[in-house]
C-alpha positions, 0 to 999 in steps of 0.5 A, a space after each residue: 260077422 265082418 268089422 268092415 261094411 262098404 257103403 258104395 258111392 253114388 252110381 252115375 247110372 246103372 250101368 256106370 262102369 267106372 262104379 262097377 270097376 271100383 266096386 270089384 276092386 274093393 271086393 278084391 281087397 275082401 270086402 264081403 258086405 256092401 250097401 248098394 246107397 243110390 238115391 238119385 237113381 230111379 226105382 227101375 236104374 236102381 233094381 238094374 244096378 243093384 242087379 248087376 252089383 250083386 253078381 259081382 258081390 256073390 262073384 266074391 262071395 260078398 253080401 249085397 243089402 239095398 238101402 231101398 224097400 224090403 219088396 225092391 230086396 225080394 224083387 232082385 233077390 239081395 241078400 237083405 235090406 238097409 233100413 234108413 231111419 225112415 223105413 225103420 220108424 215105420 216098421 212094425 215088425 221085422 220086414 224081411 224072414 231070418 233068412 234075409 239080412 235086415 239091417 237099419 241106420 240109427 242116430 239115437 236111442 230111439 231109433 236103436 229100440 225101435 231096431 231092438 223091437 224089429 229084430 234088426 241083425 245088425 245097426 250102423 249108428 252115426 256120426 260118431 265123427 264129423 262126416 263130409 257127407 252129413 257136415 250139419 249132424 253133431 258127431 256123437 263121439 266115441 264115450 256116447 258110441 259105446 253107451 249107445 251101443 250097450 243098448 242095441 241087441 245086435 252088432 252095431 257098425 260106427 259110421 261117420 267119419 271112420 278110417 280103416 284104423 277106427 275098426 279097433 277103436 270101434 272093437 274096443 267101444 263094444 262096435 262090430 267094427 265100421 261102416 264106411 264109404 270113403 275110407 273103403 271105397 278109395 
């Protein structure tokens, strides 16, 4: 599995060029898993983003996870969904079949069992530093990111924070490796 996983930025709009260009930039560099992050789009700008985003990622031989429903994952045919905690609390079982990746952000331990339960394929647990996208969460550091990590049954990805230099730091805490949007989109 890969130790980098590109959370994108805010698309202005689903056809936001200056985002797709940025896009197949960091997918030049071989970036080969990505999270399509809108929230400010609409459920139909978001299928029609995520739509021109994942050929542009299987252009590169890369995976696209929605962070949006398992049924907008199916609709557009991603390669899996992006579990935000909300989406995983209220999973009873694993929302997508194995062939699908499924993947979850986690901030606790609670949270990590649940994604343990769900049969996840792999967590993004944050922050594990102080993030200028989420200033109000209490970054967990890295000795709580590796006791947390022994916990989960799949790859776990810091977030929070990271740099391109923090993979080995991660590797070396029982991560994958790291989630990032800044230090890998820019």
């Amino acid at each position: 599995m890969q130790t980098l996983y590109l959370i994108t930025p805010e698309p202005l709009s689903p056809t936001d060029k200056a985002f797709f260009t940025q896009l197949e930039k960091c997918l030049e560099t071989g970036i080969t898993l990505v999270q399509l992050r809108a929230k400010k789009l609409t459920e139909r700008e978001y299928c029609l983003c995520a739509e021109t985003a994942l050929k542009l990622c299987h252009n590169y031989n890369a995976l696209l996870l929605v962070n949006a429903t398992p049924k907008i994952a199916l609709s557009i045919g991603s390669d899996g969904v992006h579990l935000n905690r909300t989406r995983l609390l209220k999973c009873t079982k694993r929302p997508l079949n194995s062939d699908l990746m499924v993947a979850a952000s986690c901030h606790s331990l609670e949270e990590i069992q649940q994604a343990n339960l769900i049969g996840v394929d792999f967590i993004v647990l944050s922050p594990v530093r102080t993030t200028a996208s989420h200033p109000e969460a209490l970054p967990l550091g890295w000795k709580q990111f590796a006791e947390l990590t022994k916990q989960a049954k799949c790859p776990v990805f810091a977030l929070g924070g990271m740099r391109i230099e923090d993979v080995s730091i991660a590797r070396a805490h029982g991560g994958q490796g790291i989630a990032a949007i800044r230090a890998l989109w820019n």
